[in-house]
LOTI-146080 format. One record per atom (N, C-alpha, C): residue number from 1; atom name; y negated, z negated, x; residue in one letter. Coordinates in pm, whole numbers, plus 50000, padded with zeros to 5 digits. Each point is the difference from the previous one (the first is absolute). Layout:
<nodes>
> NUM; CA; Y; Z; X; a
...
</nodes>
This chain:
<nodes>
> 1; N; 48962; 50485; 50354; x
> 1; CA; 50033; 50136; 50034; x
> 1; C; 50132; 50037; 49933; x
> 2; N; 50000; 50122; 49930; x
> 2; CA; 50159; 50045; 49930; x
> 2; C; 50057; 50039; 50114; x
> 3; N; 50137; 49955; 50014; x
> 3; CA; 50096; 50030; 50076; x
> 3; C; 50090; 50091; 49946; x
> 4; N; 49995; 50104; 49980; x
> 4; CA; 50153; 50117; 49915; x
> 4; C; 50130; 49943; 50057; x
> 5; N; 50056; 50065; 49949; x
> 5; CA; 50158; 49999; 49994; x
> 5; C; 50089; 49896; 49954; x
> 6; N; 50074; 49963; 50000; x
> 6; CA; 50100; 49910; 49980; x
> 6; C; 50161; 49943; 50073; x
> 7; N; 50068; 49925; 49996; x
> 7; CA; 50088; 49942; 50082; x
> 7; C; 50121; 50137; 49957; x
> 8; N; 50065; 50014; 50106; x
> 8; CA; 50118; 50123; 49981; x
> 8; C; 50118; 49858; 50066; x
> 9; N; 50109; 50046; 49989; x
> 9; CA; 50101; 49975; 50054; x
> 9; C; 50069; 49968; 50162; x
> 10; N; 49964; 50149; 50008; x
> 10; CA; 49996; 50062; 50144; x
> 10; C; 49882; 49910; 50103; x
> 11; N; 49884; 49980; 49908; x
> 11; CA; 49913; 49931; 50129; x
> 11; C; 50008; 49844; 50011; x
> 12; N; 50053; 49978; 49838; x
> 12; CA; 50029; 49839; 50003; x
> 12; C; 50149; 49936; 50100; x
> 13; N; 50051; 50076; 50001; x
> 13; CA; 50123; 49933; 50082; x
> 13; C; 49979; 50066; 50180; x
> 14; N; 49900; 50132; 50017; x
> 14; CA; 50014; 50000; 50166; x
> 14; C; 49891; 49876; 49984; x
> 15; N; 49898; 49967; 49954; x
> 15; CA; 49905; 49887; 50008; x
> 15; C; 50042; 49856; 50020; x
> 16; N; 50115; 49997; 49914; x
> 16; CA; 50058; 49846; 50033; x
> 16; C; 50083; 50036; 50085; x
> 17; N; 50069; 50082; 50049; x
> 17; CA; 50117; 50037; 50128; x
> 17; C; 49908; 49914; 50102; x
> 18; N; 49895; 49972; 50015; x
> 18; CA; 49921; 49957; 50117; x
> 18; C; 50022; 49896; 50047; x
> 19; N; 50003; 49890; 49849; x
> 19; CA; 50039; 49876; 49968; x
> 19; C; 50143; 49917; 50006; x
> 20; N; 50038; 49909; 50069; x
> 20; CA; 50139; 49977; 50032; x
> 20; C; 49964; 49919; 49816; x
> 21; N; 50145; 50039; 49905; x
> 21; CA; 50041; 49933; 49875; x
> 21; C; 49974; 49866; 49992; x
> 22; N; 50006; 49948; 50086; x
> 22; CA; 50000; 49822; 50000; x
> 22; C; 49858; 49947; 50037; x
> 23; N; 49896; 50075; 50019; x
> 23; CA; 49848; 49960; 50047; x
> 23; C; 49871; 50068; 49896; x
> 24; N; 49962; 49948; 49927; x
> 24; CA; 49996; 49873; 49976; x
> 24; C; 50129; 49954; 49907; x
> 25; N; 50013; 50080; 49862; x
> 25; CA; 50068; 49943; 49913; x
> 25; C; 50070; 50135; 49959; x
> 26; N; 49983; 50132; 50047; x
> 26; CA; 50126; 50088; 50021; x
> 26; C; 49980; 50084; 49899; x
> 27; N; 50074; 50097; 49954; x
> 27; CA; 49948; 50083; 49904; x
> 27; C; 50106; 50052; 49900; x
> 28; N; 49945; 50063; 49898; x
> 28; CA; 50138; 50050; 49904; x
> 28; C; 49896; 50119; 49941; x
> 29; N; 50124; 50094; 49907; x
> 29; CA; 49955; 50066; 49887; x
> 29; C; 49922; 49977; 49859; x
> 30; N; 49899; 50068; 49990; x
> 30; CA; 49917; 49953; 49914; x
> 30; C; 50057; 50118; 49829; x
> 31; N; 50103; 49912; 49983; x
> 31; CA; 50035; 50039; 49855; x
> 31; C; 50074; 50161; 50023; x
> 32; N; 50011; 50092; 49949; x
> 32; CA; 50078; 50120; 49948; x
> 32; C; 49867; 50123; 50122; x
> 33; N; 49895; 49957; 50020; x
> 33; CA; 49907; 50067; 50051; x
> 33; C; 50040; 50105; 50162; x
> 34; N; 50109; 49934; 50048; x
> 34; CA; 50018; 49995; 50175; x
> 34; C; 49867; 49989; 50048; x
> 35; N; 49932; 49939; 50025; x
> 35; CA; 49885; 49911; 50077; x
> 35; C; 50045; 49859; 50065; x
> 36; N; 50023; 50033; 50082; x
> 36; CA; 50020; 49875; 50130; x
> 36; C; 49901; 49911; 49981; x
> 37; N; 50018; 49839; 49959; x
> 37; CA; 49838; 49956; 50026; x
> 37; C; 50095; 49849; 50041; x
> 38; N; 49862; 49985; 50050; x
> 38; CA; 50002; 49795; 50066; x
> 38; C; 49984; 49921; 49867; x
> 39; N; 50123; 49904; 50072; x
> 39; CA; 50030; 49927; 49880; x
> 39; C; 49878; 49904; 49952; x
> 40; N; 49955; 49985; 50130; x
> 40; CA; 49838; 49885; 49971; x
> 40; C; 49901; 50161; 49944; x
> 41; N; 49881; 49930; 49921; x
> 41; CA; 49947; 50114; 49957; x
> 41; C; 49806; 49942; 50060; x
> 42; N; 49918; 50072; 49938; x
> 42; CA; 49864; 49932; 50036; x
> 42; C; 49918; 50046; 49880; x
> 43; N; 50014; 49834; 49935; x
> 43; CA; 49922; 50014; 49887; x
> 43; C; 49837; 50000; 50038; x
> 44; N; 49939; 50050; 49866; x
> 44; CA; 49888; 50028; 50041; x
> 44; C; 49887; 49970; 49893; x
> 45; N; 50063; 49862; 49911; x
> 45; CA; 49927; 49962; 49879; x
> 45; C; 49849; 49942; 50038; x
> 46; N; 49969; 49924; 50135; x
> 46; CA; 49871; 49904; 49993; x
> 46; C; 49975; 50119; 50135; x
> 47; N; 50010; 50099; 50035; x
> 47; CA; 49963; 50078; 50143; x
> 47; C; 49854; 50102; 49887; x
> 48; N; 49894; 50019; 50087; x
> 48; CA; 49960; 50068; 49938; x
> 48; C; 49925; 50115; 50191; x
> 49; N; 49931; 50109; 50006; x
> 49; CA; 49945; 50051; 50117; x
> 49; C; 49902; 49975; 50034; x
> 50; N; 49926; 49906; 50005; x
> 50; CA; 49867; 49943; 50037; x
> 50; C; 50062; 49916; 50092; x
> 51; N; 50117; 49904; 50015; x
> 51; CA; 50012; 49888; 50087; x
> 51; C; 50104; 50090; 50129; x
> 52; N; 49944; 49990; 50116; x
> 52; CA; 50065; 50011; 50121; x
> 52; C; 50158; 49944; 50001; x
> 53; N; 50028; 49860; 49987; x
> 53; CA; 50101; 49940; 49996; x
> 53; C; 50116; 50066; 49943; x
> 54; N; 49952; 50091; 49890; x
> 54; CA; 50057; 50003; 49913; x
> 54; C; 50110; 50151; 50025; x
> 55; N; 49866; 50104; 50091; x
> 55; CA; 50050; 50079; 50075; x
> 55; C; 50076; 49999; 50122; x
> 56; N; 49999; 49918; 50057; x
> 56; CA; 50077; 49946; 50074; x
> 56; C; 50103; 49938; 49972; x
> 57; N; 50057; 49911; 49884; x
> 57; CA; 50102; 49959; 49976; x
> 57; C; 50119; 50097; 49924; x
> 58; N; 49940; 50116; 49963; x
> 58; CA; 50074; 50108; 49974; x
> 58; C; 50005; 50118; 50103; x
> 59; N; 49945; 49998; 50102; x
> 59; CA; 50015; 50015; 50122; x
> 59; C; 50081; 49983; 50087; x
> 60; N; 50032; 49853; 49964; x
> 60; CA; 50124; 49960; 50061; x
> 60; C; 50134; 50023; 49981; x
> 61; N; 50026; 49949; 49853; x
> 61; CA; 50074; 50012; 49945; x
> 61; C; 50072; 50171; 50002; x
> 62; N; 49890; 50102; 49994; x
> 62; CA; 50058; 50132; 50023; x
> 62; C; 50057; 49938; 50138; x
> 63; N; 49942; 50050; 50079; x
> 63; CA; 50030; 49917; 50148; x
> 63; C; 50168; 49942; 49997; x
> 64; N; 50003; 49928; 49924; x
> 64; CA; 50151; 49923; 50047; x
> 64; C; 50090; 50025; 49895; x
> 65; N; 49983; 50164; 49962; x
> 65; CA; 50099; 50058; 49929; x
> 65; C; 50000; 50011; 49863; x
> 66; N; 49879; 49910; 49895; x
> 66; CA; 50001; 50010; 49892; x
> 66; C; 49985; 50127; 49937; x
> 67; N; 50073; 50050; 49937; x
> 67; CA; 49930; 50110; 49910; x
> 67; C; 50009; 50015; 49860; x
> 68; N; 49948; 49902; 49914; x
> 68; CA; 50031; 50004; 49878; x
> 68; C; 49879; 49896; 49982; x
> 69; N; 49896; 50063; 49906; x
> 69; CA; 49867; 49991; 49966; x
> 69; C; 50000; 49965; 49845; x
> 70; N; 49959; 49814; 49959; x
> 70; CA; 49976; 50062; 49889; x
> 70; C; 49855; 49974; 49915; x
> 71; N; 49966; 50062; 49931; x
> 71; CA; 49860; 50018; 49912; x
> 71; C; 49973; 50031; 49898; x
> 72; N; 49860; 49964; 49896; x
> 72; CA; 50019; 50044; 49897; x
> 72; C; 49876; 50020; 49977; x
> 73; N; 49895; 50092; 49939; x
> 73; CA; 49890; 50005; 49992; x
> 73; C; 49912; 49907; 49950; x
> 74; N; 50056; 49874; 49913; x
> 74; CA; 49928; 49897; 49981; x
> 74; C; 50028; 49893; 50073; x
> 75; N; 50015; 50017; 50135; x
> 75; CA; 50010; 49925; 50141; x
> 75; C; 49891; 50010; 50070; x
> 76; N; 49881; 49908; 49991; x
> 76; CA; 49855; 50003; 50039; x
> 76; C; 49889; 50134; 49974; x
> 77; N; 50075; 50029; 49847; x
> 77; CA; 49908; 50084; 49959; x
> 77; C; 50016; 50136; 50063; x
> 78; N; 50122; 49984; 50097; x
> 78; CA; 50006; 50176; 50069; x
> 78; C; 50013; 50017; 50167; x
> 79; N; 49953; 49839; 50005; x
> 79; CA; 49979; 49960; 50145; x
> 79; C; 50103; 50026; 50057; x
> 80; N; 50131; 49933; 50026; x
> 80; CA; 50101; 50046; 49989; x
> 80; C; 50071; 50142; 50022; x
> 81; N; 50000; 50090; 49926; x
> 81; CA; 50017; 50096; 50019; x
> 81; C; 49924; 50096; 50110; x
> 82; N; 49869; 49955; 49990; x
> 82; CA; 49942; 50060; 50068; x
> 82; C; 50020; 49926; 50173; x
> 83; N; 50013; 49895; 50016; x
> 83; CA; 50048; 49942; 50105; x
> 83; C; 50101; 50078; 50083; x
> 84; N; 50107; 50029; 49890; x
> 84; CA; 50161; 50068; 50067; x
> 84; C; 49954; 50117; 49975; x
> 85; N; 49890; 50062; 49958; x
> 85; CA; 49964; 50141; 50005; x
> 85; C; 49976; 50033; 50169; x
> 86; N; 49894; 49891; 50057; x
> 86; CA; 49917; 50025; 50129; x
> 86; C; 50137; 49912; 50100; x
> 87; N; 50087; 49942; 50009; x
> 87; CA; 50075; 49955; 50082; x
> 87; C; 50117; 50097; 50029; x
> 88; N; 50044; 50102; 49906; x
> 88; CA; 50060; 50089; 49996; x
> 88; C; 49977; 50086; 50081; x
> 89; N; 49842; 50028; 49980; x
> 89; CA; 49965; 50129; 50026; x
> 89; C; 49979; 49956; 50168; x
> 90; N; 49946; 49894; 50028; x
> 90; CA; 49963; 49966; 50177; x
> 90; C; 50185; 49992; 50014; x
> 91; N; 50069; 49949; 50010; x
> 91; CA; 50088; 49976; 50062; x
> 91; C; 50095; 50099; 50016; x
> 92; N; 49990; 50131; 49926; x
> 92; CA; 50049; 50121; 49998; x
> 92; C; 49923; 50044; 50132; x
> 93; N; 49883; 50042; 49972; x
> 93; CA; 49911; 50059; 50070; x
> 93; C; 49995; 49933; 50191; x
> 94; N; 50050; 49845; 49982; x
> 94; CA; 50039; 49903; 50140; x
> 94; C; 50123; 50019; 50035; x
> 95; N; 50113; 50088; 49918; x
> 95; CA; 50112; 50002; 50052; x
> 95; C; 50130; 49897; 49930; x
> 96; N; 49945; 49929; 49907; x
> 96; CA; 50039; 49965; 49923; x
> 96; C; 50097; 50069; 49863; x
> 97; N; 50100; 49895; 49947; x
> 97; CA; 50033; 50089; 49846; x
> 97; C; 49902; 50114; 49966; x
> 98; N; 50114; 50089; 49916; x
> 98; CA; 49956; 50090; 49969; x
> 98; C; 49990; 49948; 49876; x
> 99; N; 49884; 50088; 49923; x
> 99; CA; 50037; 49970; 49833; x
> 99; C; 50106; 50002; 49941; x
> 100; N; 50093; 50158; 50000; x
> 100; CA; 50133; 50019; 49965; x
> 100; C; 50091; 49836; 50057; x
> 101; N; 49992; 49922; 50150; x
> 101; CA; 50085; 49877; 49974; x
> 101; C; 49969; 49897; 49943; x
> 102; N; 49916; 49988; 49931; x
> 102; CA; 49933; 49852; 49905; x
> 102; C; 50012; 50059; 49865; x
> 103; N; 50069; 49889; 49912; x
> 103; CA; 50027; 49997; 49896; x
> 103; C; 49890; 49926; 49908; x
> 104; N; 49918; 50069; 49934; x
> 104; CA; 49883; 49891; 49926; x
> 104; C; 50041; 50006; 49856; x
> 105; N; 50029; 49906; 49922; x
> 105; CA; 50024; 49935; 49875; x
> 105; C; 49904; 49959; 49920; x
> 106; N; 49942; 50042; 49900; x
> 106; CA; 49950; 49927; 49923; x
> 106; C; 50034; 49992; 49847; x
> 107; N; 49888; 49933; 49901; x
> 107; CA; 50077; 49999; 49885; x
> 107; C; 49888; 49992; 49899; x
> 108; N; 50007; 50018; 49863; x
> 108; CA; 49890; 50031; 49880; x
> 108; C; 49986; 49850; 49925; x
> 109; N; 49901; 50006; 49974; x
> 109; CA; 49950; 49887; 49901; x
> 109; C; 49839; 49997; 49888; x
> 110; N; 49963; 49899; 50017; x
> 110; CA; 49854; 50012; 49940; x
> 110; C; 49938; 50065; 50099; x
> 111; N; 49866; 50049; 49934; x
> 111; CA; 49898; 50065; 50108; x
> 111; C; 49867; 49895; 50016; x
> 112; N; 49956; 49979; 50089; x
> 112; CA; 49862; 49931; 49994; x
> 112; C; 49920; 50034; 50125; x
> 113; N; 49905; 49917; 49999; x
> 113; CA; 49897; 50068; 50124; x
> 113; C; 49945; 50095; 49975; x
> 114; N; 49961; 50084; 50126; x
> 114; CA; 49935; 50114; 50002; x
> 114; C; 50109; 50147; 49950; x
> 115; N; 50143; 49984; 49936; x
> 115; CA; 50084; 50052; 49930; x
> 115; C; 49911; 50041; 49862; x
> 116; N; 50036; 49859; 49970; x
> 116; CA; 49953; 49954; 49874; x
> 116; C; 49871; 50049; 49932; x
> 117; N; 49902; 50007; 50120; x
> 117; CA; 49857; 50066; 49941; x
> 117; C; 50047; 50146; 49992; x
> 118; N; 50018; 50093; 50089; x
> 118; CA; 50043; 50084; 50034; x
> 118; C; 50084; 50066; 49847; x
> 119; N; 50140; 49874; 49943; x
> 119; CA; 50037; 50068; 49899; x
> 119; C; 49921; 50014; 49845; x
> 120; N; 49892; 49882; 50013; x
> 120; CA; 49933; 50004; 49884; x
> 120; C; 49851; 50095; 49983; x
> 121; N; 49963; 50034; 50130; x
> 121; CA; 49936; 50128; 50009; x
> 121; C; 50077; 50121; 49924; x
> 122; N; 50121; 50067; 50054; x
> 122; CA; 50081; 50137; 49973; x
> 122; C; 50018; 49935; 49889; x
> 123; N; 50049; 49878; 49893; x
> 123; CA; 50011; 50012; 49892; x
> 123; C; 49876; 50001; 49872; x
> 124; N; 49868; 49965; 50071; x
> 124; CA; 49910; 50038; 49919; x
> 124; C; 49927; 50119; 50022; x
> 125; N; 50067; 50092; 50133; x
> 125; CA; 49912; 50160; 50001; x
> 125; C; 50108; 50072; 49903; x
> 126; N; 50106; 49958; 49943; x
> 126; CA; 50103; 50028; 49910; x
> 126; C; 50073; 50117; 50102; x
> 127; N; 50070; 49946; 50131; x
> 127; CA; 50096; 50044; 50077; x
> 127; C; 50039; 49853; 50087; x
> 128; N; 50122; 49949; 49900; x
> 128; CA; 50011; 49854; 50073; x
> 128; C; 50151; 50032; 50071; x
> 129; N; 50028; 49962; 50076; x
> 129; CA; 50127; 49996; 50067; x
> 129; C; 50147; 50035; 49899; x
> 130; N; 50095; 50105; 49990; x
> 130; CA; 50080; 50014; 49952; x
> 130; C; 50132; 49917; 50023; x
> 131; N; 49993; 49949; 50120; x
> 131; CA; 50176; 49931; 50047; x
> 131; C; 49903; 49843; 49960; x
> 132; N; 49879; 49960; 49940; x
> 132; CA; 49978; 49874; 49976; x
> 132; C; 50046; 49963; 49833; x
> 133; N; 50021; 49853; 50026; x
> 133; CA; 50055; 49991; 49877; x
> 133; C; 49895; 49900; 49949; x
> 134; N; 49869; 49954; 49866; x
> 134; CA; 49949; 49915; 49988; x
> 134; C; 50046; 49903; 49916; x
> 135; N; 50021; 49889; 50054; x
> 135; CA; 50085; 49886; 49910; x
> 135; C; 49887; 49910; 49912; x
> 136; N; 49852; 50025; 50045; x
> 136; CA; 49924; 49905; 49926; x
> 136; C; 49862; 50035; 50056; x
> 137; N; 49831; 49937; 49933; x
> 137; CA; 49920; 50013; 50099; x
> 137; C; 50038; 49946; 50106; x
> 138; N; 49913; 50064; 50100; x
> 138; CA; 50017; 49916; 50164; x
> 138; C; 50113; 50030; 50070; x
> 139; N; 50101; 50050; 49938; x
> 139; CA; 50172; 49978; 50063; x
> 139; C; 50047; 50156; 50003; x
</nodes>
């Protein structure tokens, strides 16, 4: 499920105000941004949304103050993202973080998977992705 919006300032620090600094591992500024975030973060490289556990362990972690998410679209093919898409959206909706207090991070690389088909389709209807860069077949 897409979750809109993004982490503000304002919701990242009343969000950790909740949290005493010293539980778990306390929090700081995330670079020049003013976004309040927890210093522990919740990676999300082997998480994909099919496994329960998995929703639940980011469940928690919101839970005990984490708010700093990170992901990348070639993190189980999308799974991932889509995971912190639907945990977002219930735990808002339960009373939980808001979107605006979770900080989600991710970062660019190769494309593969169902990306990957996806980009070699638009590049043979001759409308292939403009922000893609092709370094080789396959890549």
């Amino acid at each position: 499920m897409k979750t809109p919006g993004r982490a503000t300032p304002e919701a990242t620090r009343r969000h950790l105000d909740r949290f005493p600094a010293h539980e778990p591992h306390g929090h700081t500024s995330l670079g020049a941004t003013g976004l309040s975030i927890s210093r522990l973060g919740f990676g999300s490289y082997r998480v994909d949304d099919e496994t329960p556990e998995h929703h639940q362990a980011l469940e928690a972690a919101l839970a005990a103050g984490c708010n700093l998410i990170d992901t990348s679209t070639n993190y189980t093919d999308g799974g991932s993202e889509r995971l912190i898409g639907d945990v977002l959206h219930k735990t808002h909706a339960g009373g939980g973080p808001t979107r605006d207090a979770v900080a989600v991070v991710s970062k660019i690389g190769y494309v593969q998977g169902e990306n990957m088909g996806l980009a070699m389709e638009r590049e043979r209807s001759g409308f292939p992705f403009s922000e893609m860069v092709k370094y080789m077949d396959g890549c």
